[in-house]
C-alpha positions as a printed Julia matrix, in Angstrom:
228×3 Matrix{Float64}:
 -22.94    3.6    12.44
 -21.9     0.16   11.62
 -24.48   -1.9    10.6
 -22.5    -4.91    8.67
 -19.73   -7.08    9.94
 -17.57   -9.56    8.14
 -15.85  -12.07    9.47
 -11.77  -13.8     7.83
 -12.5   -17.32    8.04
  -8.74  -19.08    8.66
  -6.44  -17.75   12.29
  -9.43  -15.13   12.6
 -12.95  -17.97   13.52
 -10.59  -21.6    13.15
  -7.16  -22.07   13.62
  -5.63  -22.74   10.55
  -1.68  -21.88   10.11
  -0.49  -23.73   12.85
  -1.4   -26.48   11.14
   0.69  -25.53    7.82
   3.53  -24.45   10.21
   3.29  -28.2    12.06
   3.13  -29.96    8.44
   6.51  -28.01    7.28
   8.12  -28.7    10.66
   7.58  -32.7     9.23
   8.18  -31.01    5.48
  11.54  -29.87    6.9
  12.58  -33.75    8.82
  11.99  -35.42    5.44
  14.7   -33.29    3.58
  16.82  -33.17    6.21
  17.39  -37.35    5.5
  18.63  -35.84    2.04
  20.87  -33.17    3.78
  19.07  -30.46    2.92
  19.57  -27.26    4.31
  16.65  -26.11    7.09
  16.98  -22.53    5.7
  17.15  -22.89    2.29
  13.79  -25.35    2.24
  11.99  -22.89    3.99
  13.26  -20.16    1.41
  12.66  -22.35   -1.45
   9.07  -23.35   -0.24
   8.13  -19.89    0.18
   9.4   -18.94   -3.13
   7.54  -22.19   -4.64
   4.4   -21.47   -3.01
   4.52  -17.64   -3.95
   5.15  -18.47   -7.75
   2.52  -21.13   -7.29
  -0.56  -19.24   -6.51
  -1.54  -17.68   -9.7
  -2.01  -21.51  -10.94
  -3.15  -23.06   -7.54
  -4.33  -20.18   -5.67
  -4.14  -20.54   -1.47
  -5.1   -23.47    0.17
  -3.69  -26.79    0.81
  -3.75  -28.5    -2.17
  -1.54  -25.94   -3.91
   0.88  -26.05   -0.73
   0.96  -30.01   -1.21
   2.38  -29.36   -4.95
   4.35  -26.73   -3.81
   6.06  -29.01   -1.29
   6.44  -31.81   -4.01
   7.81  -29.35   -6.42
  10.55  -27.92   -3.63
  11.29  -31.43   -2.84
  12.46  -32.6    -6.35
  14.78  -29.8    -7.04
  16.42  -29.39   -3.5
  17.31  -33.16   -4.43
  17.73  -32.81   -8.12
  15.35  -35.69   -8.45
  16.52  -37.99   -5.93
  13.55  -38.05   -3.66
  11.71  -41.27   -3.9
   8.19  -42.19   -4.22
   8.02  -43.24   -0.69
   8.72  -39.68    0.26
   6.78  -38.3    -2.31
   3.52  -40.23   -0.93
   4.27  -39.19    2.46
   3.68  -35.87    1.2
   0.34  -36.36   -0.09
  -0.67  -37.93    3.43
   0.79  -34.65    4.65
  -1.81  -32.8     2.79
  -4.37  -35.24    3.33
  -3.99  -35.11    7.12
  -3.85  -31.42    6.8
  -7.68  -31.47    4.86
  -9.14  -33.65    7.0
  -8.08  -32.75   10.63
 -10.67  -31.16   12.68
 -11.97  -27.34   12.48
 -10.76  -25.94   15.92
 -12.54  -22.81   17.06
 -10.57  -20.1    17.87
 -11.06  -18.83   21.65
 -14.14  -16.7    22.51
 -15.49  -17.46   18.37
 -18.74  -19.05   18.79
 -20.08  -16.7    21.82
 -18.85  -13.71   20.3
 -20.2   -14.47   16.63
 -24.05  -15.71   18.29
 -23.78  -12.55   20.41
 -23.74  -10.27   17.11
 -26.0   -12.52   14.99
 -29.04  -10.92   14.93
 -28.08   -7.54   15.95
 -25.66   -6.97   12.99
 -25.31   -8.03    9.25
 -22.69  -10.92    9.12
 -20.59  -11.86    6.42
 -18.04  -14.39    6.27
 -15.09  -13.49    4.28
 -12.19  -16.26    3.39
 -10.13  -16.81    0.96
  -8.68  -20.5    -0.52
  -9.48  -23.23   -1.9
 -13.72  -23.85   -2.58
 -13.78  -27.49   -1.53
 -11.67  -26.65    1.63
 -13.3   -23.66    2.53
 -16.67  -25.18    2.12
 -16.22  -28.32    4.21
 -14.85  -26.43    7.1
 -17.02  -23.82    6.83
 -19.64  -26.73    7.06
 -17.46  -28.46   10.18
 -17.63  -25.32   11.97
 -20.89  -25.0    13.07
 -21.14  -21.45   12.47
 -22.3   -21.3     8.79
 -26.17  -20.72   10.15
 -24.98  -17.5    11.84
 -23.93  -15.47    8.79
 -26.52  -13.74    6.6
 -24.32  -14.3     3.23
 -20.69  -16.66    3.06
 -18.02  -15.09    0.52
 -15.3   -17.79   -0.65
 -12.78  -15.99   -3.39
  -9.72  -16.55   -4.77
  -7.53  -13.26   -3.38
  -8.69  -10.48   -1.08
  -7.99   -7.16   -2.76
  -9.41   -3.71   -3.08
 -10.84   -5.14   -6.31
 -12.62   -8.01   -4.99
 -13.63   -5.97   -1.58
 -15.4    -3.44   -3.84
 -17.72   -6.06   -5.66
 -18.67   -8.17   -2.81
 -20.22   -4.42   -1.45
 -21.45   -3.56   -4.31
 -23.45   -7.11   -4.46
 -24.94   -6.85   -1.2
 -25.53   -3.44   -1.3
 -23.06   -2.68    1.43
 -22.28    1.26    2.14
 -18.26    1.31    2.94
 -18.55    3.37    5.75
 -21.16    1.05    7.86
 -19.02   -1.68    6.92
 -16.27   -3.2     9.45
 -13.98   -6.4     8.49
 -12.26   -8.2    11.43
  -9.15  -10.63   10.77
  -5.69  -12.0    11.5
  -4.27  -10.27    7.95
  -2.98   -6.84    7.61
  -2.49   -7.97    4.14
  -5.74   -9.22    2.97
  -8.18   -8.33    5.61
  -6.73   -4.52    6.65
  -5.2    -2.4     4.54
  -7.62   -3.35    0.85
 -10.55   -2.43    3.42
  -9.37    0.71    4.14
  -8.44    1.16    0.68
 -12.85    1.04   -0.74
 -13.56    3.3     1.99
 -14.6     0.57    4.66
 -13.06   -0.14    8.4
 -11.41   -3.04    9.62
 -10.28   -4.61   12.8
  -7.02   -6.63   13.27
  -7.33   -9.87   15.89
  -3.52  -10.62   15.26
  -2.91  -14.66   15.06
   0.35  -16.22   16.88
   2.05  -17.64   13.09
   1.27  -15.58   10.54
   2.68  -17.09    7.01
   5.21  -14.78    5.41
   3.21  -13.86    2.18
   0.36  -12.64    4.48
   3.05  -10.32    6.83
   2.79   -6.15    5.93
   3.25   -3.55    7.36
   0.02   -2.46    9.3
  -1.03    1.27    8.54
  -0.67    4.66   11.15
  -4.31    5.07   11.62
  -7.85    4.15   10.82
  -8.09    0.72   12.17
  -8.59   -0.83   15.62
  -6.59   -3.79   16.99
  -7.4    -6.25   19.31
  -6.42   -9.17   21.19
  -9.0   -11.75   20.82
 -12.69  -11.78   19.39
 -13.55  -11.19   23.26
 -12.73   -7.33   22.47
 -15.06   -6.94   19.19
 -18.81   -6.36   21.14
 -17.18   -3.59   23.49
 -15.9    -2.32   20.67
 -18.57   -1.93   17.91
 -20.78   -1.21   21.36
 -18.36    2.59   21.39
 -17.9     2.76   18.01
């Protein structure tokens, strides 16, 4: 029987990489005054923001760098300041732009509050997470909040362990078959997948044969859990 329910934070309760996808739409118009190739600054973003995380870790402030980084060597230098502090209002837009609830979020989450343990899972930056945790209105709902750095088997395993979670009465739900999937399966636990319309390309895998459910929307989870 499950008895404790965590919730991914980003694309799963807020929408979140939409926004990243609108700020490299504007990443991608900048460069393409220095004739940059639309491809290749996607390629070389990825590749910049990949490389990046083990010194920024996820969240905007490393993909702010990440773009400023890309940006000098597609131009060898070139770029100006001008450009370079229209990045940083890029990423400042991005941090303070308003925490949009995904569809179906705040009924569903109230409607198992109470009834079942709730976690909130997410990953990224502290500050970030934190304030739109905060913005949300949903932090009162969840009986402990988990921010960390990378969601692994690793990490999975001692948040359990801490709140004295057994694996088998334990059910994530989230947009990531990376991060919020296939390490839950891994420690024993379930998991549900609410795919999100953008997913960013170092999140995409290859979602496994069996042992998890998949929904639509957060609409599906009570009928769910309710024949579980």
């Amino acid at each position: 029987m499950i008895d404790t329910i965590a919730f991914d934070g980003d694309d799963t309760l807020w929408h979140n990489e939409s926004l990243f996808s609108m700020t490299q739409d504007r990443f991608r118009a900048l460069l393409a005054n220095h004739l940059a190739d639309p491809a290749d600054i996607d390629r070389r973003l990825l590749q910049a923001e990949r490389e990046n995380l083990r010194v920024y870790g996820y969240g905007i402030k490393g993909f702010v760098l990440s773009m400023i980084e890309t940006a000098v060597d597609l131009t060898d230098g070139r770029i100006g300041g001008r450009d370079i502090q229209s990045l940083v209002e890029f990423g400042k837009a991005m941090l303070e732009h308003p925490v949009d609830l995904l569809d179906g979020v705040q009924e569903v989450v109230e409607g198992l509050s109470g009834r079942y343990r709730l976690l909130l899972v997410t990953k990224g930056d502290l500050f970030d997470q934190e304030s739109k945790i905060a913005r949300s209105g949903l932090a009162g709902r969840f009986d402990a909040i988990e921010i960390v750095s990378e969601k692994d088997p690793a990490t999975y395993r001692r948040l359990l362990d801490r709140h004295g979670v057994d694996p088998v009465r334990f059910v994530m739900v989230g947009n990531s078959v990376r991060s919020d999937i296939l390490p839950v399966l891994a420690v024993g636990g379930h998991a549900v997948h609410v795919p999100y319309h953008v997913t960013w390309a170092h999140e995409v895998a290859e979602p496994p044969a069996e042992n998890y459910r998949r929904i639509d929307s957060l609409h599906g989870l009570p009928p769910l859990l309710a024949a579980w």
